[in-house]
C-alpha positions as CSV (number, residue, x, y, z in Angstrom):
1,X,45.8,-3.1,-24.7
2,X,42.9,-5.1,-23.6
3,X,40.3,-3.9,-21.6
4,X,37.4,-6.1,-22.1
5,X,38.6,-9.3,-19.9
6,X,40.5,-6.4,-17.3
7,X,37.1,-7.2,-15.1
8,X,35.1,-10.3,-14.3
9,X,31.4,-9.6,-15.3
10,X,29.6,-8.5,-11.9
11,X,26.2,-10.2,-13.3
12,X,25.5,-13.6,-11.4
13,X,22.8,-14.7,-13.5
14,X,20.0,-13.0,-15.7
15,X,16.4,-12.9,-13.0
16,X,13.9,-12.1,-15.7
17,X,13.9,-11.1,-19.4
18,X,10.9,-8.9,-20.4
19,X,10.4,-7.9,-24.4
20,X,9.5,-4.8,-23.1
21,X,11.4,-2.2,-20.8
22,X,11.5,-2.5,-16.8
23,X,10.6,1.0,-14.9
24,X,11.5,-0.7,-11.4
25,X,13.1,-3.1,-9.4
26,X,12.9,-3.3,-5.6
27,X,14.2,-5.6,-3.0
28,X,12.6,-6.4,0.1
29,X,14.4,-4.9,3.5
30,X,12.9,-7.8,5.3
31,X,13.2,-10.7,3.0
32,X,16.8,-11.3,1.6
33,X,15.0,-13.1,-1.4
34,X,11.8,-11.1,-2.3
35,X,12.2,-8.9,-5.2
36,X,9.3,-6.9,-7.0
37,X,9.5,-6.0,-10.7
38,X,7.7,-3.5,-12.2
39,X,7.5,-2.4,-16.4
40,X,5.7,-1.9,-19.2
41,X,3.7,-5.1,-18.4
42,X,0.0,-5.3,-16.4
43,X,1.0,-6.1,-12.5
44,X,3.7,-6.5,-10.3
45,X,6.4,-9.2,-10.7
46,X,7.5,-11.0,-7.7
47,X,10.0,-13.1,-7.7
48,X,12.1,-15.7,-5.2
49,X,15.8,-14.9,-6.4
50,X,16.8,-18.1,-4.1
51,X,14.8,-20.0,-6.3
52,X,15.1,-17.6,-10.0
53,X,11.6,-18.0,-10.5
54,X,8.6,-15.8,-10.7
55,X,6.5,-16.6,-7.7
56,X,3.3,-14.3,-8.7
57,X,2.1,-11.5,-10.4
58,X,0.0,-8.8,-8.2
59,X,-2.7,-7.5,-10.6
60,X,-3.1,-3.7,-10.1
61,X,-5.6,-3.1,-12.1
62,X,-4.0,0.7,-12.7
63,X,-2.2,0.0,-16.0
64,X,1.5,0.7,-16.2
65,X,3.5,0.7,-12.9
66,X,6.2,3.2,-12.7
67,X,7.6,2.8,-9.2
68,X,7.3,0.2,-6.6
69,X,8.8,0.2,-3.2
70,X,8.6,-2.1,-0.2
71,X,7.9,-0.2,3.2
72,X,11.1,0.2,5.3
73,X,9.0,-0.1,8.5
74,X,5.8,-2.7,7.6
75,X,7.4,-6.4,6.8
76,X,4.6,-7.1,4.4
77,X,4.0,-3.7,2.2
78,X,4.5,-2.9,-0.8
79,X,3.5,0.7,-2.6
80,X,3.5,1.3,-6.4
81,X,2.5,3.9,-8.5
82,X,1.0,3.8,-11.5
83,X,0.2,5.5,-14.9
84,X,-3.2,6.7,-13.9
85,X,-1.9,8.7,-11.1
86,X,-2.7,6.1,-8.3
87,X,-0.7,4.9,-5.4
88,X,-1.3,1.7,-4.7
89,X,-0.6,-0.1,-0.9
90,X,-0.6,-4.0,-0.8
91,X,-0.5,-6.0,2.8
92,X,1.0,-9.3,1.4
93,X,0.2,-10.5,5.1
94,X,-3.5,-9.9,4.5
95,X,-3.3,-12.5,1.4
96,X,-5.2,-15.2,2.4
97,X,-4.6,-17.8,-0.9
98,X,-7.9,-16.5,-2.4
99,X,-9.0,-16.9,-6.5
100,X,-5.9,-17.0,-8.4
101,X,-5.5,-17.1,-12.2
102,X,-2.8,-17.1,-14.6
103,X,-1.6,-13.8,-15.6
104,X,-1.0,-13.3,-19.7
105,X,3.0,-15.1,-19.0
106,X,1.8,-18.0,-17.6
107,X,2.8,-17.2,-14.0
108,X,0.0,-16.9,-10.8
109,X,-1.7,-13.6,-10.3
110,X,-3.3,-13.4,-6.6
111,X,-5.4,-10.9,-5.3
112,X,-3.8,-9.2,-2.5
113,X,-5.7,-6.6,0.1
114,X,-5.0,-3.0,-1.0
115,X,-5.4,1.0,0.0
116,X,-5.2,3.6,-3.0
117,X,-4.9,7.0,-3.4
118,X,-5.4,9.1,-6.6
119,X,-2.9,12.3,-7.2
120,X,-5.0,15.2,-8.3
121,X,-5.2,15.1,-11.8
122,X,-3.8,17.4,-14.7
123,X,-7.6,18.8,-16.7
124,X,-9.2,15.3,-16.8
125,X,-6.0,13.7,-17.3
126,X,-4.2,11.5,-15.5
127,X,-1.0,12.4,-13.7
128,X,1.5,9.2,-13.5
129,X,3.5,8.6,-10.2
130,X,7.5,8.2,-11.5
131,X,8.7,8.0,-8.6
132,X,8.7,7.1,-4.5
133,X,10.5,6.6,-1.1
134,X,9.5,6.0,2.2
135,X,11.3,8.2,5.1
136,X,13.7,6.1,6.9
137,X,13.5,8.0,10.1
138,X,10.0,8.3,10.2
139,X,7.8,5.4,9.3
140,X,4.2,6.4,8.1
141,X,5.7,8.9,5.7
142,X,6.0,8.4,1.7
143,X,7.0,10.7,-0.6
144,X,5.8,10.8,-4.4
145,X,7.1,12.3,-7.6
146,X,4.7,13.0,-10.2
147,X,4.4,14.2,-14.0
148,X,3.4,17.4,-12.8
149,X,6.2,18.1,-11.7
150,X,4.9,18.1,-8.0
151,X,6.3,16.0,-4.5
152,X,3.4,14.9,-2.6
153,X,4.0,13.5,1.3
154,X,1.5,10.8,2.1
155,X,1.2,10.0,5.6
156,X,0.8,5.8,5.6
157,X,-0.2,5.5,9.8
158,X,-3.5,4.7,8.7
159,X,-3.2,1.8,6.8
160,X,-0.8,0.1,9.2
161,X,-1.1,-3.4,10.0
162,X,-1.9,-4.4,13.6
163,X,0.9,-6.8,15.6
164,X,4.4,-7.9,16.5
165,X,7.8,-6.8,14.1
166,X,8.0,-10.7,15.0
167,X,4.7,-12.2,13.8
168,X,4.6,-10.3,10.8
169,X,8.2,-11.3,9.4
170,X,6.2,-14.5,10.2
171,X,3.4,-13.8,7.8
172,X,5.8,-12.6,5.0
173,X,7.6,-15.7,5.4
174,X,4.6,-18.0,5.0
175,X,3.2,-15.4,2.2
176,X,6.7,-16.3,-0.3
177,X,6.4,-19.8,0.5
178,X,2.8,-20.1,0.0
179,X,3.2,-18.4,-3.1
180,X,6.4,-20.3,-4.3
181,X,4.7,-23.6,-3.9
């Protein structure tokens, strides 16, 4: 009996292939074709699976980044957490097509507007964020696993950007085709 051709492969195509492992993968809830990539690589990966190319890296200055999520509520946010123990909050409607550079794979690294917070850390060492979610039902509030062994609840109303649902699906429209270009 034959098993191996009982199923078609469910892979479309390959998005990315890193020599080193991946930690996180998140999809957009706003943009059907905006994926972020996260491993143990410097940055974030973005990427335009229409187009299966890397659109830009997001330099986060905070080593390794374990977890990445975009914000179920705010069209243009994106939280990671990192090996240092920070929590990192990009507005990719804020980027304005500042100084850009390559990254060390070739691809475009932009600097993006950011908030951060720093977990309390374990006797001068730092406590890496593994995990992350935003809550669904209410939308300034993000949860985060740590080494520690702790949960953390972050509430995100501060850092909300101003405007209509409308305008800023808008922004993160022009924001992956600004950057794709």
């Amino acid at each position: 009996m034959e098993c191996a051709h009982a199923y078609p492969s469910p892979v479309k195509y390959v998005l990315a292939r890193y020599a080193s492992p991946i930690h996180c993968v998140a999809w957009s809830p706003f943009h059907r074709n905006l994926v972020g990539i996260a491993g143990a690589f410097p940055g974030i990966h973005l990427f335009n699976i229409l187009e299966r190319t890397q659109i830009c890296t997001i330099d986060t200055n905070e080593g390794q980044v374990f977890t990445l999520r975009f914000s179920s509520h705010e069209p243009c946010f994106l939280a990671c957490g990192s090996e240092r123990g920070v929590v990192t909050f990009f507005n990719l409607c804020d980027f304005n097509g500042g100084p850009e550079h390559e990254d060390y794979t070739g691809s475009r690294s932009i600097p993006v507007p950011t908030n951060r917070f720093e977990l309390k850390k374990q006797k001068d060492r730092a406590n890496p964020v593994f995990c992350m979610m935003f809550n669904d039902k209410t939308d300034s509030l993000l949860a985060v696993g740590d080494q520690a062994g702790s949960v953390s609840v972050y509430n995100t109303s501060t850092i909300r950007s101003p405007g209509l649902l409308s305008d800023k699906l808008l922004k993160l429209e022009n924001f992956v085709n600004s950057v794709s270009s």
